[in-house]
N, C-alpha and C positions, 0 to 999 in steps of 0.2 A: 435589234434582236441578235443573239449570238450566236454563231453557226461552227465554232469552235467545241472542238469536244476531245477529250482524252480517245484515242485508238481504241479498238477492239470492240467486242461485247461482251454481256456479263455474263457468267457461269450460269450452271444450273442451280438454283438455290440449296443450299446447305445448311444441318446443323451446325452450329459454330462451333471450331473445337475449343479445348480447354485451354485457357490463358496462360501463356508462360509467366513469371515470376516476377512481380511489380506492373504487370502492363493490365491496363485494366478495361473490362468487359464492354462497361458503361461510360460514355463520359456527359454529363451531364451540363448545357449551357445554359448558364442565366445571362444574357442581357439585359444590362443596367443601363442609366442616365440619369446622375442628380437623383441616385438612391442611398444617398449616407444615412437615414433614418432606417429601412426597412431592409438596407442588404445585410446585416450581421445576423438579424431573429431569423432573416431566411435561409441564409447557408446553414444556420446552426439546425434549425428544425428541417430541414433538406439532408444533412449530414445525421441527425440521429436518427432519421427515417430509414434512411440506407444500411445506417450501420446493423441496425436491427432486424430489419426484414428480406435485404438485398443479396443472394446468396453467392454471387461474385464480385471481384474486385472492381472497383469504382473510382471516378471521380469527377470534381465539380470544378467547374472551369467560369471564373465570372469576367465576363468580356463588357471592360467600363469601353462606352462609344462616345468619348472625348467628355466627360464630367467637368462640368463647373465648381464642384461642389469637392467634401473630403473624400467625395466617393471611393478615390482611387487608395488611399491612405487606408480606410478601411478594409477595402479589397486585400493589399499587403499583408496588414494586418493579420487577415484569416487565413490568407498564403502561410505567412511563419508560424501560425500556431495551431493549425491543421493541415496532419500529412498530405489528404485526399484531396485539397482545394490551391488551385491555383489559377493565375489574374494574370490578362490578358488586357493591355492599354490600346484602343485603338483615338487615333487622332482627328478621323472624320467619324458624326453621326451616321444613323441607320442602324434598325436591329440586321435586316436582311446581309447587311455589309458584314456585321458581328457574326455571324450564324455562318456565313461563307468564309470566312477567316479561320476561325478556330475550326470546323466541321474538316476544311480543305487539310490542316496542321495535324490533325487529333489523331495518334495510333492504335484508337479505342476504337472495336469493330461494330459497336453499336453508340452514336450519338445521337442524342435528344436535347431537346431545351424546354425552357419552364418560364412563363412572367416573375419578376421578381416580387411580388404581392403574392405568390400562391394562391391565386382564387381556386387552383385546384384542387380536390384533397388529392393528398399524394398513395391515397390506395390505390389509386387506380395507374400507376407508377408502372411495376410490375403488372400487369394484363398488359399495358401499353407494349412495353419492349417486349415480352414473352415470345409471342409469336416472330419477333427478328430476329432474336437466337433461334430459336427452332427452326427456321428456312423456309418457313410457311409462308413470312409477308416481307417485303419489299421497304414498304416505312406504316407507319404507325398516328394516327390521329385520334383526338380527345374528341367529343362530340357532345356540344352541350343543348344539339336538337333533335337525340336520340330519344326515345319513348320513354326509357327507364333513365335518364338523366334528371339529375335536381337541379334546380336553376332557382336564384335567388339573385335578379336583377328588375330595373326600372321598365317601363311602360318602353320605353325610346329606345335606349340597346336592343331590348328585346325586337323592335318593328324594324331596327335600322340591322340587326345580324340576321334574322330573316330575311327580308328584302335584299341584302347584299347574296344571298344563298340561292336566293334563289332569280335573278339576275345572272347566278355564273351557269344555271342548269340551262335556261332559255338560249343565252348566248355563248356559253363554251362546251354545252353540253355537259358537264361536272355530272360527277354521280356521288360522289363524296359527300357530307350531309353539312360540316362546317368547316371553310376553310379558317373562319381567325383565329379559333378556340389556342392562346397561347400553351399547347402542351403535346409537342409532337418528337418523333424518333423516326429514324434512318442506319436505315445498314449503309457504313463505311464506305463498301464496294460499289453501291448502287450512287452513294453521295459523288466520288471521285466519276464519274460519269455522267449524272445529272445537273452537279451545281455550275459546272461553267456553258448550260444553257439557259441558266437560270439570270436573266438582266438585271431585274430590281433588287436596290440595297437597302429601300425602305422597308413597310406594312407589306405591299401585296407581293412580295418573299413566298412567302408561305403558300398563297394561291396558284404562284406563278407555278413553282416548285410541283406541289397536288397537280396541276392540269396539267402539264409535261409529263408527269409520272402517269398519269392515266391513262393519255393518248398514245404514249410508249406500250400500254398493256402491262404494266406494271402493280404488284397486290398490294392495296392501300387498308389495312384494317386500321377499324373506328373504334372505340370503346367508349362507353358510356359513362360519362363523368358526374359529379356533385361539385356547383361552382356557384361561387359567393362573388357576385361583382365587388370591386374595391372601388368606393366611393372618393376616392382621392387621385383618382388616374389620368395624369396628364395628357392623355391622347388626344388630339385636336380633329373633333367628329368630322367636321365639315373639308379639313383638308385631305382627309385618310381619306375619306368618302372621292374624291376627288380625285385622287391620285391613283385611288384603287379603279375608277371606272377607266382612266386611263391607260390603263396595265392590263384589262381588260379589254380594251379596243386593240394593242399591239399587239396581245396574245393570239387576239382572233384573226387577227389580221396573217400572222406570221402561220396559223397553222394552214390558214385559207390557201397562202400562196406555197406550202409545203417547204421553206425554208431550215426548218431544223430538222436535224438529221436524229431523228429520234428511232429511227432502226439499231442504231448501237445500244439501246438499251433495252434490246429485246430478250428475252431468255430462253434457250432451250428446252424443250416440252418434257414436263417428268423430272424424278429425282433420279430414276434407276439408269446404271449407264446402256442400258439395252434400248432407252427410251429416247437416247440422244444425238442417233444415227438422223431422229426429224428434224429435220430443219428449220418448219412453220409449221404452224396449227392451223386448216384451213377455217377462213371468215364465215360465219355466221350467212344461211341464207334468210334467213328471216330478217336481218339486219343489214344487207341488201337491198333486200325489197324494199324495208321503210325509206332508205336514202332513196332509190330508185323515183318511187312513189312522190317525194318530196320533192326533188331534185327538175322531174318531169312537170309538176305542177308549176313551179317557181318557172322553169321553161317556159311554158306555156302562156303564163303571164308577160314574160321577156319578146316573147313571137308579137303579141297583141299591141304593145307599146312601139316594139321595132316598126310594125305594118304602119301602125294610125301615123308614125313619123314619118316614113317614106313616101306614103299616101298623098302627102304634103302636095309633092314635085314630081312625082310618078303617077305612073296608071297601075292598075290593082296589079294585073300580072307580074312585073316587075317589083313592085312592092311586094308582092307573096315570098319571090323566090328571092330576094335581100335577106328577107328577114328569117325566114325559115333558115337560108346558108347561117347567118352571122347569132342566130338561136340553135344551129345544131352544132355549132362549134363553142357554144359557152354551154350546153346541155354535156356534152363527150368531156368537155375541163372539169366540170363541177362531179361528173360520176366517175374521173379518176379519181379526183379527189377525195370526195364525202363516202362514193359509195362502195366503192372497192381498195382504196387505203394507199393508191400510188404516189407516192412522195418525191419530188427531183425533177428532172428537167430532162433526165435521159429518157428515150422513148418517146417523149412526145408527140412529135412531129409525126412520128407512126401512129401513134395512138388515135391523132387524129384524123389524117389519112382512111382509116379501117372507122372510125367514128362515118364519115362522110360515105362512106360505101355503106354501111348499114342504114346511113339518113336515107341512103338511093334507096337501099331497098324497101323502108317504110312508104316511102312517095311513091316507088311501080306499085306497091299493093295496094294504097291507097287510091290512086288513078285510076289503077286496071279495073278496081270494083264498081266506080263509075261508069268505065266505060263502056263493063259487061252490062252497069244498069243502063244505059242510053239504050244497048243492042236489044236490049231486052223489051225496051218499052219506048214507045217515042217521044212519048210524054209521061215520066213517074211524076207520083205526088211526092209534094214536097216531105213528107212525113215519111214516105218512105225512103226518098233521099236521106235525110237524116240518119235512117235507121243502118243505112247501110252504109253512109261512115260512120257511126260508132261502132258496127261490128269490123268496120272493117280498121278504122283505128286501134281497138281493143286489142285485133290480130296483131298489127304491124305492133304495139308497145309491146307483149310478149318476148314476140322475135326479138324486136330489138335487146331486150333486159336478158334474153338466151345468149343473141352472138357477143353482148358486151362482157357477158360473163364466161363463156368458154373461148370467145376465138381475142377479142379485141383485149381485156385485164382477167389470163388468164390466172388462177390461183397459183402459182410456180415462181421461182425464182427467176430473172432474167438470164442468169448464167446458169441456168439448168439445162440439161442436156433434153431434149423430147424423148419420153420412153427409159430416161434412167431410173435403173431400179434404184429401192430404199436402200440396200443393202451396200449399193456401190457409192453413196453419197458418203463426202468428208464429216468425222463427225466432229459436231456444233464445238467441241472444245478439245484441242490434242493432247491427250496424256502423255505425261511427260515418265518414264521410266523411274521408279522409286530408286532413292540411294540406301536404302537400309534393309529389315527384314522383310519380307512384305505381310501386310496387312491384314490381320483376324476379324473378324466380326468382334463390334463395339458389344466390352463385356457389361452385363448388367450391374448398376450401382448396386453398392450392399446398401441392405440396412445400417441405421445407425442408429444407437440406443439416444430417446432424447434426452433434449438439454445436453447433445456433446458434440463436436466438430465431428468431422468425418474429412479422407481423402478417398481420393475414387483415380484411379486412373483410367484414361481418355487413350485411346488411337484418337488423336490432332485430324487425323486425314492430309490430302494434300494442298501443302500450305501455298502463298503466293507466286513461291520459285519453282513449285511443280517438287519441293520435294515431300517422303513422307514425313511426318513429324509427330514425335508422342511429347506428352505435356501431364503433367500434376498438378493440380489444382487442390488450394484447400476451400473446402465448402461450409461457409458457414450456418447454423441451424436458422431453418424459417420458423418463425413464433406462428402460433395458428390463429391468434386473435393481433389484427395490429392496428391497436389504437393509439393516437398519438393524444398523449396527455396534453400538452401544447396545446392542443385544437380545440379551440370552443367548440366548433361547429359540432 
């Protein structure tokens, strides 16, 4: 797994400003292999889709992943004799490889990709990207097991993309609805920081990608698609299938042992700069609790297995205090982890230290209640023994879910100061001093009479170097009905 990543983190999400002059909005990938029948109808119907309905500049990037076939000739081809498409040879197989290539190249601030068979209709094109120029989302997924989606495929895709969906909810937790649906988008800025955590150069790409972005807290909007499976699709079910649970088990593994440093791609809370003095958003206690809840049970089970082991070659006494020690120290690992978000290696050793003092004080409260019931009675029944550790366990798992959450993984940063104020903290991104006028509020587009072009000018805002920047854009008309003649469907 890869623990490498570009510096920094990522701004606060932004409108994108207005494209300067040839550099284009969108860049669109098709990954191909041994597509010399279907790649020219699809560029072509991909290109008059755009040209029509797509109201910034664009373009189509088809990434041949080592072709047998005239594939790549073809590719050229539509290079030379449309402006917007240009081909991209790679030498080794993989879409994942392909996707990470061209994405890592592209100086298009919004990139997407598409199968080259277009099972998808491409209406659903713009909703996809929409939300990544406006600043709202992070990346962009098709969803073909969304409620209002159309689906027109076999008995066996259908059981086999379910089944794989819901395998990544049990085991990765996924909240996303389809990770294969070939038709997704990424803002630029979030790619140049996500893709080199991203290991696989095959299929589970895509998943890999979706569950990094999710665990990071990053905004995954789905849109509901209409998809036509293509009955001539060379995908090899059994290896995908295969190779995908694999990708799955090192994913899990890599977040279990908190290996990737998915802090860097955390974002500043808010769009307003008033809002970016926060540094974190604090966690969720209800989602606490459930790890907690979970975390303590799976314990608990761990205590029972450890004892009947020790039991073996020990006497009970010793066998208690083995395994309760070597179960309170994988109970304090797993609710750094799972239930409070602590990721690295730094702290540790403290963490569990303060873990081990709070197991103490579970065990005096637990003990002490026995003892007061010995004092109490010389003989209790056993039902009231009982009763009085479950109340008195109840007590001690409280406390304990109290000091783990305020004294042991407080909500705060490590290098926070205790008691500093909001006002005094660095904020999340340094404004860099504009070199030009400064900056009006974004004027409102005019009207435009239809069926005609319009230009609109943009405040750009501040661009990658921290400077300001204004930009001119021409916009072309959206049509209000876009049906693509092409399209049987």
């Amino acid at each position: 797994m890869r623990t490498d990543s570009s510096p920094g983190t990522l701004p606060a999400r932004e409108h994108l400003p207005a494209a300067t002059a040839g550099t284009p909005v969108l860049d669109v990938v098709i990954p191909v292999y041994n597509e010399e029948k279907d790649l020219q109808p699809c560029v072509r119907r991909l290109h008059d889709h755009l040209t029509r309905t797509f109201p910034y500049p664009f373009r189509i990037t088809v990434a041949d992943n080592a072709s047998t076939d005239s594939t790549p000739d073809v590719a050229r081809l539509l290079e030379a004799r449309v402006p917007e498409v240009r081909s991209v040879r790679l030498e080794q197989k993989g879409r994942g490889r392909a996707l990470r290539t061209v994405w890592s190249a592209s100086d298009a601030p919004i990139l997407a990709y598409m199968d080259v068979d277009l099972s998808t209709d491409l209406n659903a094109l713009l909703p996809l990207v929409a939300p990544l120029i406006s600043g709202h989302s992070d990346l962009a997924i098709g969803s073909r097991l969304a409620r209002s989606s159309r689906v027109v495929r076999g008995a066996k895709r259908e059981f086999i993309s379910r089944s794989y969906n819901l395998i990544l909810r049990g085991s990765l937790q996924a909240r996303f609805s389809d990770a294969q649906c070939g038709f997704k988008a990424i803002r630029r800025d979030v790619a140049q920081l996500l893709l080199p955590l991203v290991e696989d150069t095959g299929w589970f790409f895509d998943t890999e990608m979706l569950v990094l972005a999710e665990r990071a807290g990053l905004r995954i909007h789905e849109v509901p698609v209409d998809w036509v499976d293509d009955p001539d699709s060379t995908v090899h079910i059994v290896r995908t299938a295969t190779d995908d649970l694999k990708g799955v088990w090192r994913v899990g593994r890599a977040l279990a042992t908190g290996s990737l440093p998915l802090d860097r791609l955390t974002r500043p809370f808010g769009d307003d700069p008033r809002d970016r003095d926060i540094m974190d958003v604090p966690k969720g206690l209800a989602r606490q609790l459930v790890g907690f809840c979970v975390v303590g049970g799976l314990s608990t089970l761990f205590y029972l297995l450890l004892y009947s082991g020790f039991r073996q070659f020990s006497g009970s006494q010793t066998a208690n205090a083995l395994a309760l020690l070597v179960s309170a120290v994988a109970n304090t690992a797993a609710n750094r982890r799972l239930t409070f978000g602590v990721r690295g290696r730094a702290g540790a050793v403290r963490h569990q230290a303060q873990g081990l003092v709070v197991f103490g004080i579970g065990l005096a409260l637990t003990s002490g209640s026995l003892f007061a019931l010995d004092a109490a009675t010389s003989d209790p029944a056993h039902a009231t023994e009982l009763a009085v550790l479950v109340a008195a366990n109840l007590a001690a798992t409280v406390l304990r879910f109290l000091l783990f959450r305020a004294w042991v993984f407080p909500d705060r940063r490590d290098d926070e100061q205790p008691g500093a104020r909001l006002a005094d903290r660095p904020p999340a991104r340094p404004a860099a001093p504009p070199t030009g006028p400064a900056p009006g509020p974004l004027p409102r587009r005019p009207s435009t009479p239809p069926g005609t072009g319009g230009t609109t000018q943009f405040r750009a805002g501040t661009g990658a170097d921290g400077t300001w920047r204004d930009a001119t854009m021409r916009l072309q008309p959206v049509r209000p009905h876009d049906t693509d003649p092409g399209d049987a469907r």
